[in-house]
C-alpha atoms as one frame of an Amber mdcrd trajectory, in Angstrom:
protein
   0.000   0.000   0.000   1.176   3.762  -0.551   1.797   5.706   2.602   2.048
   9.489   2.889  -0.501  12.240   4.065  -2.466  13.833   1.465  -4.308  17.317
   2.501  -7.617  17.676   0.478  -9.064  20.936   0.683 -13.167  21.347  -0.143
 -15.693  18.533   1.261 -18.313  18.761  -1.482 -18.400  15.273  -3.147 -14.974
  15.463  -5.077 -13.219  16.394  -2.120 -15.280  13.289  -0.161 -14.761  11.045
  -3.300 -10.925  11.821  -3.323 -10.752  11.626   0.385 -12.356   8.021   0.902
  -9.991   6.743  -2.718  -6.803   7.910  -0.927  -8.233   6.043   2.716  -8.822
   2.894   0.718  -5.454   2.734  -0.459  -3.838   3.399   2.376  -3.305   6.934
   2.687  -3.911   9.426   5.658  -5.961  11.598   4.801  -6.897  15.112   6.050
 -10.521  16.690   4.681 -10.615  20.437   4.937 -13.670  22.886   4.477 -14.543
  26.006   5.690 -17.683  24.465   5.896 -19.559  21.645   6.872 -19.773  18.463
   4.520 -21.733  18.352   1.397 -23.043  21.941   2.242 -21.497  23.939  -0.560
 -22.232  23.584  -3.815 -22.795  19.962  -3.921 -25.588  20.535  -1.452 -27.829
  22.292  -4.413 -27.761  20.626  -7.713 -30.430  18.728  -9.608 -28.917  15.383
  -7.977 -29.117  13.609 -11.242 -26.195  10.880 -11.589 -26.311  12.332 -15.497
 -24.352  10.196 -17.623 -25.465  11.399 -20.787 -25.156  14.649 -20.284 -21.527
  15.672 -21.666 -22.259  17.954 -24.290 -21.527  21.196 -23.263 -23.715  24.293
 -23.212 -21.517  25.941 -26.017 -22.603  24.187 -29.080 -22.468  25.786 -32.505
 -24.794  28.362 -33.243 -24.388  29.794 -29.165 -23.297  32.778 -30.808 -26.029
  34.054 -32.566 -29.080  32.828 -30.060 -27.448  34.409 -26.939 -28.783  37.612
 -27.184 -32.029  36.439 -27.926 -31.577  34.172 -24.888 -30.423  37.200 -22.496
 -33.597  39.585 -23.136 -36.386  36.788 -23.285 -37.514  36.896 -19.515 -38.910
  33.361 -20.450 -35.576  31.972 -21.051 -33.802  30.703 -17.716 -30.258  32.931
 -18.770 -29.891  35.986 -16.085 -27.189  38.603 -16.554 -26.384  41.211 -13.650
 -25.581  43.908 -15.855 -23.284  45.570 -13.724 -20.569  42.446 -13.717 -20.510
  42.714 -17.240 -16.995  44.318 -17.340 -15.598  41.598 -15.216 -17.124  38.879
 -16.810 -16.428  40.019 -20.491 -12.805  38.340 -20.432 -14.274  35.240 -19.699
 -17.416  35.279 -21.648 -15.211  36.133 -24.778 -13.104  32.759 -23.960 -16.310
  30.641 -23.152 -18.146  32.154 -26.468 -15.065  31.209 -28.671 -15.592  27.282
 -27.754 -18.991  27.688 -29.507 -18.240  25.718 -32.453 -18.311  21.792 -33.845
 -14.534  21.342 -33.704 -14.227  22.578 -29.879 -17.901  21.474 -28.681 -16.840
  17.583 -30.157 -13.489  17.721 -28.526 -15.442  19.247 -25.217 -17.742  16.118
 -25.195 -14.853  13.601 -25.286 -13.373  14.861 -22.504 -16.795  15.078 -20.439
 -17.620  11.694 -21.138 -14.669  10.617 -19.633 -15.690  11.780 -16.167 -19.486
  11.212 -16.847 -20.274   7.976 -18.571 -19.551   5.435 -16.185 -21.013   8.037
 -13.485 -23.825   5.589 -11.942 -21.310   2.591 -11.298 -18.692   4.873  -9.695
 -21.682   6.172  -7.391 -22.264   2.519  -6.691 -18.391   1.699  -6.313 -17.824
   4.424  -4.063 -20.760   3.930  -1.819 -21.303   0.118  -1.843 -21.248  -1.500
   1.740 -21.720   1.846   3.461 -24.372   4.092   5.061 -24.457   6.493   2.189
 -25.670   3.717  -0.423 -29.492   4.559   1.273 -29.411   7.782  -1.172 -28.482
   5.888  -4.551 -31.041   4.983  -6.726 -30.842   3.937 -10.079 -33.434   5.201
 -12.316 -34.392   6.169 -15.863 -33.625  10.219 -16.912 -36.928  11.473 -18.712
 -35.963  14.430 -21.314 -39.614  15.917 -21.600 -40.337  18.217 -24.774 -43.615
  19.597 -26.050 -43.507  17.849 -29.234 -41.454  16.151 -31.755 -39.884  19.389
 -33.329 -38.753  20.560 -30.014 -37.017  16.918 -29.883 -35.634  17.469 -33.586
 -34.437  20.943 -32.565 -32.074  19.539 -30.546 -30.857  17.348 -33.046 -27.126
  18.206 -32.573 -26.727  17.818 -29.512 -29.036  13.889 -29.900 -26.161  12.892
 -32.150 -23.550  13.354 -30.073 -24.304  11.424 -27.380 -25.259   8.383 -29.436
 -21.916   8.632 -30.320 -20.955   8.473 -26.882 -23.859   5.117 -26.492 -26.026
   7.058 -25.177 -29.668   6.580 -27.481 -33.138   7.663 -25.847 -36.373   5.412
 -26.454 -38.802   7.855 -27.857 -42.596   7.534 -26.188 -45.129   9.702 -28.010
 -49.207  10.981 -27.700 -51.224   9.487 -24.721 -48.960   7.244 -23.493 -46.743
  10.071 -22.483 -49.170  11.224 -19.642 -49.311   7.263 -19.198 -45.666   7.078
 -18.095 -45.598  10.272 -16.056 -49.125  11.337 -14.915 -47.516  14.986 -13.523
 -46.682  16.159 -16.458 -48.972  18.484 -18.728 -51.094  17.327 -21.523 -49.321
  19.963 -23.739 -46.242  17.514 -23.467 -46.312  14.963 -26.156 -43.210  13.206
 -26.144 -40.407  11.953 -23.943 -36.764  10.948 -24.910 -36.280   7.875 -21.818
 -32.696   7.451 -20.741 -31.974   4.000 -19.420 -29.318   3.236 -16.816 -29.093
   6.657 -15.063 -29.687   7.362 -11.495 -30.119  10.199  -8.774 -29.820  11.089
  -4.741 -32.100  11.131  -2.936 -30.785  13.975  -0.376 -27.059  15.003  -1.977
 -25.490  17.029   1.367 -26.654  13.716   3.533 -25.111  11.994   1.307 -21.930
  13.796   1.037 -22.103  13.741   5.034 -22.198  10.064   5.188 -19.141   9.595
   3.120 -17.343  12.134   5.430 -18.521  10.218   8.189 -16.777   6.977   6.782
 -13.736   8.443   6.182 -13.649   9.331   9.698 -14.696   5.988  10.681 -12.019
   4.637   8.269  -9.228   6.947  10.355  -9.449  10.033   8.196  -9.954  13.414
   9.853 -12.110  16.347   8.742 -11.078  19.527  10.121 -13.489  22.861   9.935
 -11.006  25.475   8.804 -10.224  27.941   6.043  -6.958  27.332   3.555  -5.127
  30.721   3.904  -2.234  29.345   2.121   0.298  26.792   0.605   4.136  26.177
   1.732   6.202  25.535  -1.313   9.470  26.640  -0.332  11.350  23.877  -1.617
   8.912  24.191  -4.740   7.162  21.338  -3.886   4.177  21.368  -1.157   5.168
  20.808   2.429   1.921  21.894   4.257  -0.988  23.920   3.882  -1.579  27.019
   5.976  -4.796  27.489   7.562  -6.989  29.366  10.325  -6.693  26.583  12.443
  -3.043  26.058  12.042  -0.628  24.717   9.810  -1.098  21.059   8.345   2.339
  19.109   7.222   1.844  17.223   3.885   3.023  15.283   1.363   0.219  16.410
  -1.162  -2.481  17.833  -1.861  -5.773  18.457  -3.188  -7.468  21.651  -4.311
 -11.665  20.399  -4.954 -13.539  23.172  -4.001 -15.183  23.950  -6.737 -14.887
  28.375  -7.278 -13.166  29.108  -4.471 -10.294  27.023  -5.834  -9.416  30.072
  -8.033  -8.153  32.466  -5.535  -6.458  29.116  -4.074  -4.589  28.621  -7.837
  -3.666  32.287  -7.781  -1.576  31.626  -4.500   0.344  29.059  -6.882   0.439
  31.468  -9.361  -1.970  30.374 -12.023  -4.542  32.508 -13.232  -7.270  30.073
 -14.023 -10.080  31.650 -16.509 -13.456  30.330 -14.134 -16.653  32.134 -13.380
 -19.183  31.189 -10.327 -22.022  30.322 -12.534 -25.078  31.381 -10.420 -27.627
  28.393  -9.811 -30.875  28.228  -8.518 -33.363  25.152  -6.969 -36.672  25.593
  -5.297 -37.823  22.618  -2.939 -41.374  21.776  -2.939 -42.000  20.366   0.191
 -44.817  17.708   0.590 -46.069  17.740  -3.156 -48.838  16.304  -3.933 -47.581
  14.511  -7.372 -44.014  13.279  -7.802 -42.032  11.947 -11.124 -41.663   8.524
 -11.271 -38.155   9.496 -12.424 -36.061  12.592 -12.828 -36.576  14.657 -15.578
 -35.345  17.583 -17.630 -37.869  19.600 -18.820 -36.719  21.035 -22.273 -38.867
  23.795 -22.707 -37.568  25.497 -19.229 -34.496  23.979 -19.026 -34.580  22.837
 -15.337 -34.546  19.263 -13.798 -37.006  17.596 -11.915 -35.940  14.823  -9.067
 -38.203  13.229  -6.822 -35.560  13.797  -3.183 -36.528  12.992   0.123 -36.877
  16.200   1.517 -39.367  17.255  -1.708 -39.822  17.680  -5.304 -36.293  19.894
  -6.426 -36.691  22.022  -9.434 -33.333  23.174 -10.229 -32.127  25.000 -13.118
 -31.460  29.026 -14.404 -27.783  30.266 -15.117 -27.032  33.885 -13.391 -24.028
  35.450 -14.075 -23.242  38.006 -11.448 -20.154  36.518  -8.920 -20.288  35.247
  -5.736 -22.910  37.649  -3.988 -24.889  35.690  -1.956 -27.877  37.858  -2.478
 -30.650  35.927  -4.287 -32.461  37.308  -7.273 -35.759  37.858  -7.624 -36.384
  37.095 -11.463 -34.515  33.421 -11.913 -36.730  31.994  -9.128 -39.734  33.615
 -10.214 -39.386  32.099 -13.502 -38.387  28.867 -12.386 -41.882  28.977 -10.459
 -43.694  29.702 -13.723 -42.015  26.849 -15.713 -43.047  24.201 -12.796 -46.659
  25.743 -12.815 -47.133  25.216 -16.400 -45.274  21.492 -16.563 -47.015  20.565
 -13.382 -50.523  21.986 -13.186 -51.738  20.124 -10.711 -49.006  20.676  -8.407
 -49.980  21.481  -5.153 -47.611  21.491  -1.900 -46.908  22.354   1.733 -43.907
  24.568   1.729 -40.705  25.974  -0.101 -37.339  26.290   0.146 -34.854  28.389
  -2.130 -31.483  27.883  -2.847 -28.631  29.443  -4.967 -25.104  28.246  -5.063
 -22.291  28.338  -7.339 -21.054  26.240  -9.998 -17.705  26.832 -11.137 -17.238
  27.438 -14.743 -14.217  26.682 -16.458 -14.410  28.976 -20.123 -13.688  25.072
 -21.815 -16.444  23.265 -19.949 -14.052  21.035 -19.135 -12.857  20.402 -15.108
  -8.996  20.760 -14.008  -7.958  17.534 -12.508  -4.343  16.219 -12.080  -0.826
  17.561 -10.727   0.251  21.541 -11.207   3.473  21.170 -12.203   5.554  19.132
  -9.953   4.072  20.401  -6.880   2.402  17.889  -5.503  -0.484  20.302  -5.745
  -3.631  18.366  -7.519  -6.349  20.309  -9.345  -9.866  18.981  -9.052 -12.176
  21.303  -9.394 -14.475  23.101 -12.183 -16.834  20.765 -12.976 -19.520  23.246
 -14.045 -23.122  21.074 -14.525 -21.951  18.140 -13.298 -19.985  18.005 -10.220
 -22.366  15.492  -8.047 -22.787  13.158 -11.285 -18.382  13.365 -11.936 -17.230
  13.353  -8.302 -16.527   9.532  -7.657 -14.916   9.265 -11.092 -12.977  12.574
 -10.280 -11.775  11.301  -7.054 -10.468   7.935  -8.330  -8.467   9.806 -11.396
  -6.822  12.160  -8.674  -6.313   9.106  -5.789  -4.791   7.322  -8.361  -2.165
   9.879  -9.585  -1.098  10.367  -6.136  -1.118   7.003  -5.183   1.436   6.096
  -8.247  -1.274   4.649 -10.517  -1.175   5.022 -13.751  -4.857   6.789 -15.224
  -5.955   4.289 -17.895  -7.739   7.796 -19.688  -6.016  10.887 -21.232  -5.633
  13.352 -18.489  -4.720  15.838 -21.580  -8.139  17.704 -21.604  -8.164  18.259
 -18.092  -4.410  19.496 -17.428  -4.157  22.178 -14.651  -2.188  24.581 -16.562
  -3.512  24.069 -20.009  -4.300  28.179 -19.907  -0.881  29.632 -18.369
């Protein structure tokens, strides 16, 4: 077994994932977050173990339907107008990957972390306490009709490429197979061999819990800084004190920028501003999660509710929440769902981090013993057991059996 003492800093569900890898090969392992576990990012998203969905949002043709996008207040795209002029770098670099050349080479590299998504779930939690939130499942795409379906042509062919081909149910038997839904839906694109959470910060708490059980320690403190004196990483300076290391591991998700920029790497990544509503004791649940095409947002059936989650804000890190995203987010479910009724809500908004490639950074910086793993934009819960196996590997001496080319740390110094 390797031996050595890895510091992993972020303990959303790449951080956990990396954490537990490293423990199982015989690694000590320290967990840092400011935080508690699974209560960042990881504790918002549509909790949708999404292996198909590795096709970026920058296909061809972005371009030219983005400012249509921006000014229809039915389209879930928000823009705080006054963080244009910070965001404009970016948006210029994200924009440019808006082609078939770039959007191809983006989907290779996201299938890599996605495909296998529901077995590495399963891998990672088998055996343990945190298995009670996996559930395998179908993932519904529902769309008014069939030329919504055949709009979305492009991005259809891509992931049968990838083996990923929807059975297409049509007319009455739509309502048939999911009774919530709206008669003005006549056709569903079924995904088999997907899966979802059922409550993702419990679940990213359980696998904390094991590593602790397993002799791992998770310490509540913020990363101030890194010591690389020698040029390679001998600790990691925190609140709470320093922390001696042999590596270590930067997964958390936005805030890992600021992090990079201590190593000196500017890293072009925007907090992509996300939104989820819970309904609490609905009257109608999916018998499977769904992405609703005409609103763009998913629906999963959780324990705590019925989660809508969807909308992209741009707009930074304020924690404010804005008024328009959620309101339309509440239209959308009242017109999918009309007879929707429930208790209670709860609003969220967290922050993805958005690499301007789509794709996440995961591997060594240099030869710092520094690992990137972090930037996972959509789909950070459905990537972060895959994730955490490429990076416990590497620092265990493994070799990857994948191409850890599109994901290289420093592929924009």
């Amino acid at each position: 077994m390797s031996s050595g003492h890895t510091v992993i800093v972020g303990a959303g569900i790449v951080g956990a994932a990396t954490a537990l890898w490293l423990r199982r090969a015989g690694m000590e392992v320290t967990l840092i977050d400011k935080g508690e576990p699974g209560m960042g990012t990881s504790y918002g998203n549509g909790g949708i173990l999404a292996r198909c969905a590795m096709v970026p949002v920058t296909a061809p043709g972005m371009i030219l339907k983005s400012p249509k996008m921006l000014f229809d207040r039915n389209f879930p795209l928000f823009l705080r107008w006054g963080y244009l002029p910070k965001l404009a770098p970016w948006l210029l670099r994200y924009m440019s990957n808006a082609n078939d050349k770039d959007t191809r080479r983006i989907a290779r590299g996201l299938t890599t972390i996605v495909g296998d998504s529901l077995e590495q779930h399963q891998m990672l939690a088998k055996g343990t306490k945190a298995e009670k939130w996996l559930r395998e499942s179908e993932y519904i795409f529902a769309y008014n009709d069939r030329s919504a379906f055949e709009a979305d042509a492009y991005t259809w062919a891509l992931r049968k490429e990838a083996g990923f081909v929807p059975e297409l149910i049509e007319g009455a038997a739509v309502q048939e197979k999911e009774p919530i839904l709206t008669p003005d839906v006549h056709l569903l694109a079924v995904m088999q061999n997907h899966g979802f959470i059922l409550n993702p910060a419990a679940y990213v708490a359980d696998l904390v819990a094991l590593l602790r059980e397993m002799g791992g320690t998770f310490v509540q403190a913020e990363v101030r800084d890194f010591d690389l004196s020698g040029g390679q990483i001998s600790a990691v300076e925190t609140d709470q004190g320093r922390f001696e290391c042999d590596s270590a591991v930067l997964a958390t998700g936005v805030w890992s920028k600021p992090l990079m920029g201590k190593l000196g790497i500017k890293v072009p990544l925007e907090a992509e501003r996300g939104y989820h509503i819970v309904h609490k004791n609905p009257s109608q649940q999916p018998n499977a999660p769904m992405m609703v095409a005409s609103g763009k947002f998913v629906v999963t059936p959780m324990s705590e509710g019925l989660r809508c989650a969807g909308v992209v804000e741009f707009g930074g890190l304020d924690p404010a929440l804005s008024k328009a995203p959620l309101a339309l987010l509440r239209r959308q479910v009242r017109k999918v769902f009309p007879q929707l009724t429930w208790e209670s809500e709860e609003e969220w908004l967290g922050f993805r981090p958005a690499p301007s490639d789509s794709l996440p950074l995961v591997g060594e910086i240099g030869a710092t013993g520094v690992f990137a793993a972090f930037g996972h934009h959509h789909i950070g819960l459905t990537g972060g057991p895959k994730t955490g196996r490429m990076v416990a590997d590497l620092i265990s001496g493994k070799r990857p059996n994948h191409d850890m080319t599109p994901f290289e740390p420093k592929r924009f110094s």
